[in-house]
VODO-596582 format. One line per 8 residues: number of its first residue (from 1); their letters; for each residue y, z, x of C-alpha. Coordinates in nm, 4 decimals, always signed. Example, Ala and Ser with C-alpha at 12.3 -4.5 7.8 and 13.67 -1.06 7.14 Angstrom:
1) AS) -0.4500/+0.7800/+1.2300; -0.1060/+0.7140/+1.3670
END
This chain:
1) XXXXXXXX) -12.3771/+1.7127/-0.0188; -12.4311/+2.0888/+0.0388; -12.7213/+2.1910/+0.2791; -12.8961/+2.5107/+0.1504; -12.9148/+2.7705/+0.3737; -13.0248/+3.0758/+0.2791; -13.1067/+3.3935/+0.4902; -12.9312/+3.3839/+0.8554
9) XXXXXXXX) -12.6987/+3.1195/+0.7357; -12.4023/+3.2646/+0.9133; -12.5625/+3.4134/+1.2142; -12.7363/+3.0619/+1.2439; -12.3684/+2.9030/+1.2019; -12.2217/+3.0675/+1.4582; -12.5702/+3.0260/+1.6751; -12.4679/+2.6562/+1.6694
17) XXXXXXXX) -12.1116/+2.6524/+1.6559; -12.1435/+2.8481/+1.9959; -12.4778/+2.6551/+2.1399; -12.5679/+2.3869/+1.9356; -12.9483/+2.3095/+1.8636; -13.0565/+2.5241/+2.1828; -12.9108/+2.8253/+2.0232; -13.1108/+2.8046/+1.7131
25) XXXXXXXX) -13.4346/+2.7862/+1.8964; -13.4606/+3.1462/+2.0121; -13.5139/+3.2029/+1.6339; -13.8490/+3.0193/+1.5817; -14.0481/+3.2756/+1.7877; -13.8193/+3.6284/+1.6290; -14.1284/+3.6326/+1.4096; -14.2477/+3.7152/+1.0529
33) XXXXXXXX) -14.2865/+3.3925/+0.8084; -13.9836/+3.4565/+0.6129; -13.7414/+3.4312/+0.9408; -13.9440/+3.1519/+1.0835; -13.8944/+2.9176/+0.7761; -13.5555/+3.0146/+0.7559; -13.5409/+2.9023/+1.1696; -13.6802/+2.5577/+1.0822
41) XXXXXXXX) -13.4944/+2.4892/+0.7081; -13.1654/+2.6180/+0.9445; -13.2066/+2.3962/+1.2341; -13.3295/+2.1341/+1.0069; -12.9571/+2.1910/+0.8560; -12.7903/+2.1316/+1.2457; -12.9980/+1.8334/+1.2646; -12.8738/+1.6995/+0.9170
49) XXXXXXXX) -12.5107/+1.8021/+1.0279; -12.5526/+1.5479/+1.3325; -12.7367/+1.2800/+1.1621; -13.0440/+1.3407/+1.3662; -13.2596/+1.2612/+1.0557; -13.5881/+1.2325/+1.2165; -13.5634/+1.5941/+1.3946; -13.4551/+1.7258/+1.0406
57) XXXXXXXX) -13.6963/+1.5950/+0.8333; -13.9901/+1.7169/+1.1036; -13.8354/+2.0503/+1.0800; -13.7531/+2.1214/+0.7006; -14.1315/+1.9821/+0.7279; -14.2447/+2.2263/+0.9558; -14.0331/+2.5112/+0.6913; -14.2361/+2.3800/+0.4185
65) XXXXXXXX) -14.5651/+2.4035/+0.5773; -14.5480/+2.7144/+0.6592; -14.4630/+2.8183/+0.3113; -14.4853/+2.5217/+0.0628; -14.3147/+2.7463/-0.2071; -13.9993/+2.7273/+0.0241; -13.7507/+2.5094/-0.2549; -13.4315/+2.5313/-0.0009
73) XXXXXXXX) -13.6496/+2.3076/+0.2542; -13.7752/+2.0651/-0.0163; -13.3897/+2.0173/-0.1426; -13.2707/+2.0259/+0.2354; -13.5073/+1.7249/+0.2859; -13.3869/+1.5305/-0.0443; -13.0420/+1.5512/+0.0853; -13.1858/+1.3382/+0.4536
81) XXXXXXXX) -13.3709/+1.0831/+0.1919; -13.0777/+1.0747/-0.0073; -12.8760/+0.9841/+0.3520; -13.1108/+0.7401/+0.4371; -13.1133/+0.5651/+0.0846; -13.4646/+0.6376/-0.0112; -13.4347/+0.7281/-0.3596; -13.8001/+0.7968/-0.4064
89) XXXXXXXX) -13.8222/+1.0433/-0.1841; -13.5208/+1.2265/-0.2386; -13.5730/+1.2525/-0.6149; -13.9482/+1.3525/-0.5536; -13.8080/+1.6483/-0.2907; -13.5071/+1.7802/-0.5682; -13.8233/+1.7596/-0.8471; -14.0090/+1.9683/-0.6494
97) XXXXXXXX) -13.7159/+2.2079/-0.5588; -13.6722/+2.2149/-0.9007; -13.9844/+2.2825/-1.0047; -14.0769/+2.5570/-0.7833; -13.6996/+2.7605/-0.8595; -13.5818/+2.6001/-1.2759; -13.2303/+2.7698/-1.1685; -13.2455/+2.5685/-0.7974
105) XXXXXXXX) -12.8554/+2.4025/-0.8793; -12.8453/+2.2105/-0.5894; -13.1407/+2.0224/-0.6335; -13.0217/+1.9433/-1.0173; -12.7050/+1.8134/-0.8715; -12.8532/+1.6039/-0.5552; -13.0882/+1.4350/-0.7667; -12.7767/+1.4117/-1.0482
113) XXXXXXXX) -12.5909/+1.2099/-0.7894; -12.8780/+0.9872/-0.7141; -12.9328/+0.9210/-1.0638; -12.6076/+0.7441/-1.0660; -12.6875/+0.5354/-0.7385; -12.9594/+0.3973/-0.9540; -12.7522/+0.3105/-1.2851; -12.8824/+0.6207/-1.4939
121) XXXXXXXX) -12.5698/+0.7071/-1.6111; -12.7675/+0.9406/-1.8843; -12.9764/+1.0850/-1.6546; -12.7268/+1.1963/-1.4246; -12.5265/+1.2857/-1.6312; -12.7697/+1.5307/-1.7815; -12.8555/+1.7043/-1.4421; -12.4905/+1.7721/-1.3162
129) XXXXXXXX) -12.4208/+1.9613/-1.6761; -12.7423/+2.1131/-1.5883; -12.6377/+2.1694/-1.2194; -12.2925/+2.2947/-1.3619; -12.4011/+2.5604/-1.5720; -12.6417/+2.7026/-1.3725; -12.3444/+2.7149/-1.0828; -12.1695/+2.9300/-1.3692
137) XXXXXXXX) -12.4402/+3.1481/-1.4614; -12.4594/+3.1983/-1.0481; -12.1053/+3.2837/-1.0486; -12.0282/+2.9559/-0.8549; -11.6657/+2.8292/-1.0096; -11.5957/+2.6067/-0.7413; -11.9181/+2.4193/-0.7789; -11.9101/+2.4617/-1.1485
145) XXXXXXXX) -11.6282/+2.2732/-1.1415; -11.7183/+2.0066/-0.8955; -12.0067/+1.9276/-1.1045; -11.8618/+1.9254/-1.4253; -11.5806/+1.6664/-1.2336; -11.8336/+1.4588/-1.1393; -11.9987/+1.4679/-1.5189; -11.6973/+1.3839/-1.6141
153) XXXXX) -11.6456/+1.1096/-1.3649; -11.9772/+0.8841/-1.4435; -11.9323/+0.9701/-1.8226; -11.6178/+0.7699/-1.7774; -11.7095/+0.4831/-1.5900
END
């Protein structure tokens, strides 16, 4: 699955590549709204890279309290449900992505893939074309074609 990062993505990246979950902090007090959600959905994202699921899901929390229009925390958060195997959540999170950004990819193709955990083979496959050809409207080949493989892939079994 692909955590969404938008904003200080790379700074935050090499923030924790060089000091972990410490290094991220500084960021939660550099103020303005925008750069504080970004702080939480980002360190959510370190927290989801080491399986800390509890600290993610308070902070992609935190993100979308502080601006519950924020869709990169709501899918962020699907992809911890979708980790922990609760479905309901995750697909309710990637609605809501979904619903607050129509072209939000991501969340089309995280709740695609969950769609086929259930047995909704019509379903998902319906949200990774989706997923796929807003990846190629985006420019996004790679992912294009990574959802259009998977498509592929449930259509045939």
């Amino acid at each position: 699955m692909i955590l969404h990062k938008p904003g200080l993505n790379s700074y935050i990246k090499l923030k924790s590549a060089l000091f972990g979950v410490a290094g991220c902090i500084f960021l939660l007090f550099a103020g303005g709204l925008t750069i504080v959600t970004s702080a939480y959905n980002n360190r959510g994202g370190v927290y989801y890279e080491q399986k800390k699921w509890d600290l993610a899901i308070a902070d992609f929390n935190k993100a979308i309290q502080i601006n519950p229009n924020y869709a990169a925390a709501y899918n962020n958060r699907g992809l911890v449900y979708y980790e922990q195997k609760k479905w309901d959540l995750a697909i309710a999170d990637y609605n809501k992505a979904i619903q607050i950004n129509l072209d939000y990819a991501l969340a089309y193709t995280g709740r695609g893939l969950i769609w086929k955990q259930l047995g909704d083979k019509q379903k998902a496959v319906k949200d990774l074309q989706t997923a796929a050809q807003l990846f190629q409207k985006q420019g996004n080949m790679t992912a294009y074609q990574k959802a259009m493989n998977a498509s592929a892939q449930i259509q045939q079994d």
